[in-house]
C-alpha positions as CSV (number, residue, x, y, z in Angstrom):
1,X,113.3,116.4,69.6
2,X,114.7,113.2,71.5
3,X,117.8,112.4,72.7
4,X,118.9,109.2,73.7
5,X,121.9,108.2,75.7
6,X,122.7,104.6,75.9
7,X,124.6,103.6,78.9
8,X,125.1,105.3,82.5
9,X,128.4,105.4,82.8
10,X,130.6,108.1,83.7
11,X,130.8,110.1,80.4
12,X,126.9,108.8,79.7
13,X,125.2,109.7,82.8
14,X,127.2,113.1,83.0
15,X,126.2,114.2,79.3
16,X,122.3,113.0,80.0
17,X,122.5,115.8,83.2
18,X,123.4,118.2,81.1
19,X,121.0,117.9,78.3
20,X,118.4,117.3,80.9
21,X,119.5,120.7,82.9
22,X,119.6,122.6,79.5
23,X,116.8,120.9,77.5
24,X,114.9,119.0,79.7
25,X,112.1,121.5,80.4
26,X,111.4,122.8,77.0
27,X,110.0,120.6,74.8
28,X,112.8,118.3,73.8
29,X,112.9,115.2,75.6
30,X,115.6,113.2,77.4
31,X,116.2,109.6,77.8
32,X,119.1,107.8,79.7
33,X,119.5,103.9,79.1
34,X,121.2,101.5,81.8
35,X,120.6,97.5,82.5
36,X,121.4,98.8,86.1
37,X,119.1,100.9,88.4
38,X,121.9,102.3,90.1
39,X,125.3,104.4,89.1
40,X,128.9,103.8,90.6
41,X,132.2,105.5,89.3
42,X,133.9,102.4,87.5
43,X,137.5,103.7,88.9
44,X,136.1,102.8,92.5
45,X,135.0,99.2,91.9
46,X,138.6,97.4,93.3
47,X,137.2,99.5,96.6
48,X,134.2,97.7,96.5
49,X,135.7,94.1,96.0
50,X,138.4,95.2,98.7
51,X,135.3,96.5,101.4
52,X,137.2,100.0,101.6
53,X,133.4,101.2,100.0
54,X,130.0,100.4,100.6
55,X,128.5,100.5,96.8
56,X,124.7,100.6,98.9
57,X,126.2,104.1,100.4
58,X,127.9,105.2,97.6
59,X,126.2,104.3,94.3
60,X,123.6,107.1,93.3
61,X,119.9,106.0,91.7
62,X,119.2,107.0,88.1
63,X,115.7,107.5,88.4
64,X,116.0,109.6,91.7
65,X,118.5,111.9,89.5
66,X,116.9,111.6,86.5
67,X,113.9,113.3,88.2
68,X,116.3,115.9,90.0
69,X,117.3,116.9,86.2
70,X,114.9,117.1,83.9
71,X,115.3,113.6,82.1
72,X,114.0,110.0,81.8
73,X,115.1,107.0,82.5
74,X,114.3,103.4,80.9
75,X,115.7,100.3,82.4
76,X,117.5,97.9,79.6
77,X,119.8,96.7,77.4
78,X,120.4,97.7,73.7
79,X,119.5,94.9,71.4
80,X,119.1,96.2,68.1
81,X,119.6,99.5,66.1
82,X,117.5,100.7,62.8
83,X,119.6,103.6,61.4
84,X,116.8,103.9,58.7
85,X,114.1,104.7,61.1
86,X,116.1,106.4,64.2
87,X,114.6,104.0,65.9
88,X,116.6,101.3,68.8
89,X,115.2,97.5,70.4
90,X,116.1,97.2,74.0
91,X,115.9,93.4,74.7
92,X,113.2,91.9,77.3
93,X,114.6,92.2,80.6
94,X,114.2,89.1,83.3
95,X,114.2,88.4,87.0
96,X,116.5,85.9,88.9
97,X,113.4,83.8,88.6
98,X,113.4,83.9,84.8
99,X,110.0,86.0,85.5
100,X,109.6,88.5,82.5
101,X,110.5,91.8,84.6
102,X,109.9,94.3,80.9
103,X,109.2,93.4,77.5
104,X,111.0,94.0,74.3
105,X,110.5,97.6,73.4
106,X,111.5,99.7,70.8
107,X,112.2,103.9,71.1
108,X,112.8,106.4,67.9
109,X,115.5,109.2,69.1
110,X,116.4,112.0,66.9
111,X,120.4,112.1,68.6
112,X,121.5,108.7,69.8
113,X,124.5,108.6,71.8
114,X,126.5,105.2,72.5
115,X,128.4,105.2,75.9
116,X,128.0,101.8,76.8
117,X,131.6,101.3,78.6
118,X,133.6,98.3,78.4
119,X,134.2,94.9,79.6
120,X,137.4,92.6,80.7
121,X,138.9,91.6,77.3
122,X,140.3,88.1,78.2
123,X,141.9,87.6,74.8
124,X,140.1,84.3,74.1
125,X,142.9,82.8,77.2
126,X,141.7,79.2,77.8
127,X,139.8,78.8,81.2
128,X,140.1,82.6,81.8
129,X,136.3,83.4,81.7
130,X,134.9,80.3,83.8
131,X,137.6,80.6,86.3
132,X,138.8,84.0,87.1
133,X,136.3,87.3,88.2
134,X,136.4,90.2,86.0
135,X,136.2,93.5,88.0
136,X,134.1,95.5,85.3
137,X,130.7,95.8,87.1
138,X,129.8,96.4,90.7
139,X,128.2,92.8,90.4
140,X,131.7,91.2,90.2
141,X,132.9,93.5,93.0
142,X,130.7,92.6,95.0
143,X,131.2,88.9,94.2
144,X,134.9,89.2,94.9
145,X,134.0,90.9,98.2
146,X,132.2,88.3,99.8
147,X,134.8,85.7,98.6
148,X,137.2,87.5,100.3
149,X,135.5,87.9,103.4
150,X,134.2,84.1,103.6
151,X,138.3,83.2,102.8
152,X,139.5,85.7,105.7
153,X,136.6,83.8,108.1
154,X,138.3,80.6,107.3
155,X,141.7,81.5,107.3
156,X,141.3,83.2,111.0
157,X,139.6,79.7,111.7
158,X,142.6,77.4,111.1
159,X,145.5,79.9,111.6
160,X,145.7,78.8,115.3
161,X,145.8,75.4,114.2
162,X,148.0,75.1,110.9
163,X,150.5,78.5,111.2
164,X,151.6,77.6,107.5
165,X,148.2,78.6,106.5
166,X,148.4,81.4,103.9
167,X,145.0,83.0,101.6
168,X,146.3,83.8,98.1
169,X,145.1,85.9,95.4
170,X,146.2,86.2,92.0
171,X,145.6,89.3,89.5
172,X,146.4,89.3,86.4
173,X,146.9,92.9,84.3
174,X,149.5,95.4,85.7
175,X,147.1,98.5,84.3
176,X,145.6,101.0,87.2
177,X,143.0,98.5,88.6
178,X,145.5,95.1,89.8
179,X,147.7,97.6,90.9
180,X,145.4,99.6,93.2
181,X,143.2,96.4,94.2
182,X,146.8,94.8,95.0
183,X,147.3,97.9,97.5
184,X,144.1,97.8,99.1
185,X,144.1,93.9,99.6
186,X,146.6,94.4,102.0
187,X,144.7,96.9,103.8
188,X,142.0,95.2,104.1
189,X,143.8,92.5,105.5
190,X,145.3,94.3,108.3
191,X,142.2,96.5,109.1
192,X,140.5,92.5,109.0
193,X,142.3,92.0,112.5
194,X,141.1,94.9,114.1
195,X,137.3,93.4,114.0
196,X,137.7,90.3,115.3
197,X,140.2,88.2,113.4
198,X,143.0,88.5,115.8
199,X,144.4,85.5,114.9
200,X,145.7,87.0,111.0
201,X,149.5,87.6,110.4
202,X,150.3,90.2,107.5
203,X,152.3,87.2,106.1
204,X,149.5,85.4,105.6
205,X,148.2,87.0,103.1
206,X,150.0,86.2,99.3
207,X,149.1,88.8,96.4
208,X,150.6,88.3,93.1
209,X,150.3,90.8,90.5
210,X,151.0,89.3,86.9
211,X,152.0,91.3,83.9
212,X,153.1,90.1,80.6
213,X,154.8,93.3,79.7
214,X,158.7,94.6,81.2
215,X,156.7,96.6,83.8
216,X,153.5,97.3,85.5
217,X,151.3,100.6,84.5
218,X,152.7,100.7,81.1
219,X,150.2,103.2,79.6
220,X,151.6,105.4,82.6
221,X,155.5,106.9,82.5
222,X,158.4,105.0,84.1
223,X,159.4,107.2,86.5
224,X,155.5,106.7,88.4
225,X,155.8,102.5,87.5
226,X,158.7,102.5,89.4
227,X,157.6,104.6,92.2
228,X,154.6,102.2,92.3
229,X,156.7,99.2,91.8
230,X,158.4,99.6,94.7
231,X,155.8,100.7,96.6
232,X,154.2,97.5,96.3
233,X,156.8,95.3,97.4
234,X,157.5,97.0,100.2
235,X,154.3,96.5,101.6
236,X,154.6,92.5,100.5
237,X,152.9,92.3,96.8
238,X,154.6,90.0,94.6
239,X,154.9,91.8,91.2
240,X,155.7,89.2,88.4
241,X,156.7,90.7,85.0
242,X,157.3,89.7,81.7
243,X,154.8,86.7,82.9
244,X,152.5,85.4,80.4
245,X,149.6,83.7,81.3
246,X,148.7,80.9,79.0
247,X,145.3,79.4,80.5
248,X,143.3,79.1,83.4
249,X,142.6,75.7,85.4
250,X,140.6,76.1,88.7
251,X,142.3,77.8,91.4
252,X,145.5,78.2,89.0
253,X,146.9,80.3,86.6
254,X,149.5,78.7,84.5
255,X,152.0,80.6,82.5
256,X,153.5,80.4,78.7
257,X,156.7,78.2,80.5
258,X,153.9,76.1,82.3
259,X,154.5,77.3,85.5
260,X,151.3,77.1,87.6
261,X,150.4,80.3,89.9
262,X,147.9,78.8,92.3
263,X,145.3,81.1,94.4
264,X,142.3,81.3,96.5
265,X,141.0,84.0,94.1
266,X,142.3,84.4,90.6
267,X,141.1,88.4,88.7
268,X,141.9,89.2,85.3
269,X,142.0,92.7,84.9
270,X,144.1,92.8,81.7
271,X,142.5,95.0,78.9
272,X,139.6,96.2,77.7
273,X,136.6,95.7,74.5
274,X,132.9,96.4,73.9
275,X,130.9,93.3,74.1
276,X,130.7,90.9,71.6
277,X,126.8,91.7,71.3
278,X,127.2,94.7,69.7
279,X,129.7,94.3,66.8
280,X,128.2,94.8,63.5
281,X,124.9,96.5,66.1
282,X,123.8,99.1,62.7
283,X,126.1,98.2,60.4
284,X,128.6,100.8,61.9
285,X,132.0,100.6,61.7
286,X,134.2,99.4,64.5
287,X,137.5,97.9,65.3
288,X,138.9,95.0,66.4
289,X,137.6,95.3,70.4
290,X,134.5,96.3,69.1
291,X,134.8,99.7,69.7
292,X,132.6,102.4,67.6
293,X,134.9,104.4,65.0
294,X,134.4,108.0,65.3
295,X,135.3,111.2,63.6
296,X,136.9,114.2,65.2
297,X,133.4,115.6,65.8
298,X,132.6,112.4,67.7
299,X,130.2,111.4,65.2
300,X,130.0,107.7,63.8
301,X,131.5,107.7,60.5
302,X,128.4,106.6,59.2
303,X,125.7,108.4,60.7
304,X,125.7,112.2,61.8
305,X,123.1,111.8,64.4
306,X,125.1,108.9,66.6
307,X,127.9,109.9,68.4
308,X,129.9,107.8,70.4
309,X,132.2,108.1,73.6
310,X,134.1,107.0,76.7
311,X,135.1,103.4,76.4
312,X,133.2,102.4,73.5
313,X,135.0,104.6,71.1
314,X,137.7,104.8,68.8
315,X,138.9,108.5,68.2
316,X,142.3,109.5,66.8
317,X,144.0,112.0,68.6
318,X,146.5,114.2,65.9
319,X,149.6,111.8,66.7
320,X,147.5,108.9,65.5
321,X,147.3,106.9,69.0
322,X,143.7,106.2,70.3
323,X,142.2,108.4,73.1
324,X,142.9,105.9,76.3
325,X,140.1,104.5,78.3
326,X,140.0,106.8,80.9
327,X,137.7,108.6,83.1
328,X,139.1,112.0,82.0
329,X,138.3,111.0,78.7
330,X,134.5,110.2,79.1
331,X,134.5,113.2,81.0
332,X,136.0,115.6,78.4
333,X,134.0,113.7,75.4
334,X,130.6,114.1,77.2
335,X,131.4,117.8,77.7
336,X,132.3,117.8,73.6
337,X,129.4,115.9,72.2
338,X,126.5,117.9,75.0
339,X,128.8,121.1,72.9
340,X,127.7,119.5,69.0
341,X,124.8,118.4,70.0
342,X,124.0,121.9,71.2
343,X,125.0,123.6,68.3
344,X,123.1,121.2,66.0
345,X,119.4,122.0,67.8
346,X,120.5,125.2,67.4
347,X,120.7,124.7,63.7
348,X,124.7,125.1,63.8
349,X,126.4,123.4,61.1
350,X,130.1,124.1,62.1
351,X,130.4,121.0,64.6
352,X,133.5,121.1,66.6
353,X,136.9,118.1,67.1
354,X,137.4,116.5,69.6
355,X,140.8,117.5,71.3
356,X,142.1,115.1,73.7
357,X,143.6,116.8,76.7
358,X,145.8,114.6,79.2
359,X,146.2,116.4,82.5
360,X,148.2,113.1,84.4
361,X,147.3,110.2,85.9
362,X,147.3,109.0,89.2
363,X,147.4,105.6,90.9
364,X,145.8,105.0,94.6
365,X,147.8,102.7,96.8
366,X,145.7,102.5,99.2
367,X,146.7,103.7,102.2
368,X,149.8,103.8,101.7
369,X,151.0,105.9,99.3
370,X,149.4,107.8,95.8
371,X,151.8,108.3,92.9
372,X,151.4,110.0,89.6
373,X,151.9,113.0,87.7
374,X,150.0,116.4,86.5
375,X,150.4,117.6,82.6
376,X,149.1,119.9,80.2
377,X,147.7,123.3,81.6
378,X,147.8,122.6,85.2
379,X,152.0,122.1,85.2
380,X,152.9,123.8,81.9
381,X,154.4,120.7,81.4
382,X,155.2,116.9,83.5
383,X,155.4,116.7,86.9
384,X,155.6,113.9,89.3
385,X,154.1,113.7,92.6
386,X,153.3,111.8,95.2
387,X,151.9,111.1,98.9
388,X,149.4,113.3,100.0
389,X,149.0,115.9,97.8
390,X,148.9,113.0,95.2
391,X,146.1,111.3,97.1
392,X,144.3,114.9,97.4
393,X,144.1,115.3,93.4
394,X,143.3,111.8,93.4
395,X,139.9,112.1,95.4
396,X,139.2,115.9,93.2
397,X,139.1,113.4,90.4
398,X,136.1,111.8,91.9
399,X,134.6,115.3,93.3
400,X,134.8,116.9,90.3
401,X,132.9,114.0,88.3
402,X,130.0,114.4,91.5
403,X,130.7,118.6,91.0
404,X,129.3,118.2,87.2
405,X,126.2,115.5,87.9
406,X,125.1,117.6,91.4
407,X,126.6,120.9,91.6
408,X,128.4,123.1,94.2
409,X,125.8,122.5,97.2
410,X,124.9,119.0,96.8
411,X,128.4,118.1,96.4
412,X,129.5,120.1,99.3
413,X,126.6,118.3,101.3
414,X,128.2,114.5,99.8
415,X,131.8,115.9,101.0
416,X,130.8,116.7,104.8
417,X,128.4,113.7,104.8
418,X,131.2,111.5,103.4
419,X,133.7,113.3,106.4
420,X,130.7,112.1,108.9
421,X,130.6,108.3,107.5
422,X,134.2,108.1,108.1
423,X,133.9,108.7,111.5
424,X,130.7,106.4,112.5
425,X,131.1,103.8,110.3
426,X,133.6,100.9,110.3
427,X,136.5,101.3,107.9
428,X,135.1,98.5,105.9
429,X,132.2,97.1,104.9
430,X,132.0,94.1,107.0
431,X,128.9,92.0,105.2
């Protein structure tokens, strides 16, 4: 029996660990799929583009974990899927060179499991895509980072000389991401002046956070927007609502009333969709971001041995509104399909739904504050919090996510060598 799991991701790299732990040494055979060698916790990516995390200390290797847990793993891209034959293409892989790095290849599975994430939907907005980063993959985080810290070099240049000088960054998308990169943009700032720019004033620094909708985090209640709202203004984030953004020039942003919004670094972080590559991939059905339509089970609605999750897929929950695109999501669907797919080796035939569960969500600002709220079975209801037992569920969210791919011990180990980093390393990654 083979399993394949397509994509690394949270929700993918978690459900190949546990097929691997429970199947891995018997004879049925495991195989995670990435384009990337390495693994990073997509919520944590505006800390890599702000320096607050060093993706080379922090990222984990899928072959090295792959061996630690009984499955394989094949380096590529999906290209092509043959429902007929259970059988998928990964495309040939390439160097920076253009040097052929693997060929085209094909691989029969048994199970295939889709869990390929998402992208930056950019809505087809004019100028968007050639000018603006897209924080999706570490890639663009790490691009932003190094623009930021060439930007900060100059700006500590020239500060002496023109005191008008001011470095200005532009995000547009009021979801979870702009508003915790807007937070820690201003910390890096400030930490900036403690290694050697001395000559940085806080004011200095312009972020503007754009959102076309009445408020910012509007998946999130209005109670935490406004907590988070406020939090960033105090500490000098310009939050622009009901601002539409109708194309992208260089450098600018211009809005439906043709007001331009210029910047140093423009990020549009504004929505979510599966690539473009794989719409129509097998003749499955999908919506209009590309995602993969499921059934309760988690199952294509085509095929009973694909299942789909995290990002990529489009599950009902029973009030007809989509499971969001969250990390608590990929987490509780890889826990539900590594369940069916148990129960069908097992020769089970009574596959279980899917039942969303939303326990809260929390926002990181940085240093200086965490707001959000806990639902469902932990609270027996809603409740708000914030501050530092806020920021404490906030980094469990993380533990428990290394908790399920390493266990008690080895994430024990991570926690006190983590405690160690903070106190010999700089605050921020510096290069």
């Amino acid at each position: 029996m083979h399993i394949v799991v397509i994509g690394g991701g949270a929700g993918g790299l978690e459900l190949a660990t546990r097929l691997g732990r429970k199947f891995g040494r018997k004879k049925h055979s495991i195989t995670l799929i990435d384009r990337n060698n390495t693994h990073l916790w997509k919520p944590l990516l505006h800390e890599v583009a702000s320096g607050s995390l060093d993706m080379g200390v922090d990222s984990l290797s899928y072959r090295a974990h792959a061996y630690n847990h009984h499955f394989k793993f094949n380096m590529g891209s999906l290209s092509g899927i043959d429902r007929s034959q259970k059988r998928i293409t990964l495309a040939a892989m390439q160097d920076n060179d253009g040097q052929e790095v693997l060929p085209e290849r094909t691989l029969d599975y048994d199970y295939l499991v889709l869990a390929i994430g998402s992208v930056t939907n950019d809505f087809g907005t004019p100028g968007v895509r050639d000018n603006a980063i897209f924080l999706d993959a570490p890639k663009q985080a790490e691009r932003f980072h190094q623009r930021l810290l060439n930007g900060l070099l100059r700006l500590n240049r020239t500060a002496e000389s023109n005191v008008e000088a001011i470095y200005r960054i532009a995000i547009v998308g009021g979801g979870a991401t702009g508003v915790e990169l807007s937070a820690e943009l201003h910390n890096t700032f400030n930490t900036m002046k403690a290694y050697g720019l001395s000559e940085l004033r806080s004011e200095q620094l312009k972020v503007s956070l754009i959102e076309a909708g009445p408020r910012i985090l509007p998946a999130l209640p209005d109670r935490i927007a406004a907590s988070a709202h406020k939090e960033l203004v105090e500490i000098g984030v310009e939050v622009r609502t009901n601002t539409a953004v109708a194309r992208s020039e260089p450098g600018c942003f211009i809005t439906k009333d043709e007001h331009r919004i210029e910047a140093d670094i423009l990020v549009w972080a504004a929505g979510i969709k599966v690539p473009d590559a794989f719409k129509g991939m097998g003749e499955l059905e999908t919506n209009r971001i590309n995602q993969w339509v499921v059934r309760p089970t988690l199952q294509t609605t085509l095929d009973d041995h694909i299942y789909v999750l995290g990002d990529c897929s489009a599950c009902k929950m029973a009030d007809g509104k989509q499971v969001p695109p969250r990390a608590q999501s990929a987490h509780q669907m890889a826990t539900h399909v590594f369940k069916n797919i148990s129960r069908q080796m097992n020769g089970q035939n009574d596959l279980l739904d899917y039942i969303y569960t939303d326990y809260g969500s929390l926002v990181n600002l940085s240093r200086y504050s965490t707001v959000g709220s806990l639902m469902g079975s932990l609270t027996r209801g809603s409740m708000m919090i914030e501050g530092r037992i806020a920021r404490i569920m906030y980094v469990s969210l993380y533990r428990l996510h290394q908790l399920t791919l390493h266990g008690w011990v080895k994430t024990g180990l991570r926690i006190l060598s983590d405690s160690i980093n903070r106190i010999i390393r700089p605050r921020l990654k510096l290069h």
